[in-house]
N, C-alpha and C positions, 0 to 999 in steps of 0.2 A: 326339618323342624324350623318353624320363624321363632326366634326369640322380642321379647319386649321388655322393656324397664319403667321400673315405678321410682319414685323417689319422695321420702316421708321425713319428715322431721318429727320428733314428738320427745324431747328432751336429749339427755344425756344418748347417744350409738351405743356406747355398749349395752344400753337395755335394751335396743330396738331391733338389735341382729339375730338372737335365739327367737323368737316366736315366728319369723321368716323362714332362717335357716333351717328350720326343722318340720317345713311345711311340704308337701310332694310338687314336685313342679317347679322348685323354685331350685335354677342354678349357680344363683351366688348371691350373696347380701355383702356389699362393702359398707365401712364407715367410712363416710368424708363432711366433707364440708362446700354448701350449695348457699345459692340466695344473696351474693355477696359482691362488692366492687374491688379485690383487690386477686389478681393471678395466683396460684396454689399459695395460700395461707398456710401458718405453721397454727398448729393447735394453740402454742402459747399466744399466736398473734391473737388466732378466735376468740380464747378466754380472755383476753385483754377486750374483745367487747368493742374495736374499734374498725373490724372489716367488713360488718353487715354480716356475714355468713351463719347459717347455723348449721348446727348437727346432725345431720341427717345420715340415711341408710338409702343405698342405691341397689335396687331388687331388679335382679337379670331373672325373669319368669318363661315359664312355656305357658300360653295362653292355652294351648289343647289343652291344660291339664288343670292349671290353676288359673281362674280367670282373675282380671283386674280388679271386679265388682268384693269377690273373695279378698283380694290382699287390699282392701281400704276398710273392710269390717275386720280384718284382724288389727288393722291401721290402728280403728276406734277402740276397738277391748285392749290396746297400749296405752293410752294414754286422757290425761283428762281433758277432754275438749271443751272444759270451759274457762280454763285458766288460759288466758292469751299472754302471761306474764314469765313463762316456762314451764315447766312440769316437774312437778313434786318437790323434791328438795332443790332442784335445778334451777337457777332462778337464771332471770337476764333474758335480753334478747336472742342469744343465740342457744337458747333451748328452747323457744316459743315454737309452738305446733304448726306445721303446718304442708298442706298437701302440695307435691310439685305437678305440674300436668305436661303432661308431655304433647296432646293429640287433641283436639275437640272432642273427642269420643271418652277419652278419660277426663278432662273437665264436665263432661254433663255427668258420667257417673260418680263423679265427687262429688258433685254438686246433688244430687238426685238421693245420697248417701247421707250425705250431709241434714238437707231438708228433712228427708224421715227422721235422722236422730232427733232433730229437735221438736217434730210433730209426736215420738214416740213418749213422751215427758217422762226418760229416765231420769233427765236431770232438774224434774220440776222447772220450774218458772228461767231457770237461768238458761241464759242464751247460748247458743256452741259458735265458739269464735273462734277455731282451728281457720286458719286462710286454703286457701287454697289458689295458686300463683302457677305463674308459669314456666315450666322449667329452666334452671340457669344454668351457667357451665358447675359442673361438679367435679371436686377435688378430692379423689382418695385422702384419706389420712393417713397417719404413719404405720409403720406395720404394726407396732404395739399395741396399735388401736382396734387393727382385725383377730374377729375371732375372739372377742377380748374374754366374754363368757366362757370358752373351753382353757384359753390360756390362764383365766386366773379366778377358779372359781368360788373364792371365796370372797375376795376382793367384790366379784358379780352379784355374789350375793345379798352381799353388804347392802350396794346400790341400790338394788328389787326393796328391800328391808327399807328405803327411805321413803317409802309413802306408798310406791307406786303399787306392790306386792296386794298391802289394805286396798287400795281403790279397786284395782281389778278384784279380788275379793266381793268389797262391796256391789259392785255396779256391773260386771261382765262374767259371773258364774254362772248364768246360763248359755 
């Protein structure tokens, strides 16, 4: 079996780990932190806003099973790719969306994914300004951070409850 990884930012990791983790194919979703200039950041350094990183999810997949093109459309039913500002209650730069590429062959399917959302006019007139970049070194985050939906789910709850829970609602119920 070859394994492959994806790596997604689209706000706050603990929203971004259950709709991975409970997909077929996929052998693990870490939280960390990607996109960034300074060696394994501490969460408190990230929300201080001054190491470039954001918060991302790092998806170890089986391609037989679940392909790439698959984990960038569950990507998009996360998160609002028209806010370049962070997502939902999340604000700052290091909740701003966006896809990491790992390979040529997953930049053209971002890219390819990307283009149809904005040709498909879910989002009417506004523009999808999710980046898509090329992967940088990636830093697990602390353990409290993984799993965070099973470990605390109410707390998880909460978070879905800040906007994000409506948007998918509105926009990705089919």
């Amino acid at each position: 079996m070859s394994l492959d990884t994806a790596i997604f930012a689209g706000g706050c990791f603990w929203c971004m780990v259950e709709p991975f983790d409970t997909f077929p194919g996929i052998k693990s979703v870490v939280s960390g932190y990607t996109g960034g200039y300074l060696a394994n950041p501490t969460y408190e350094q990230v929300c201080a806003g001054n190491t470039g990183h954001t918060e991302a999810v790092k998806i170890t997949f089986d391609p037989d099973v679940v392909s790439y093109d698959e984990l960038v459309t569950i990507y998009w039913h996360q998160t609002d790719p028209t806010d370049a500002l962070g997502q939902f209650q999340d604000r700052g730069d290091s909740y701003r969306p966006v896809i990491y590429v790992n390979s040529p062959e997953q930049r053209a399917v971002a890219e390819k994914s990307r283009t149809a959302l904005q040709a498909s006019g879910e989002f009417g007139d506004a523009q999808i300004v999710t980046r898509i970049e090329d992967a940088q070194p990636f830093y697990p985050a602390e353990d409290y951070h993984q799993d965070f939906y099973k470990k605390n789910p109410f707390r998880y709850a909460i978070e879905e409850q800040g906007g994000r829970a409506q948007f998918k609602r509105t926009h990705w119920q089919s």
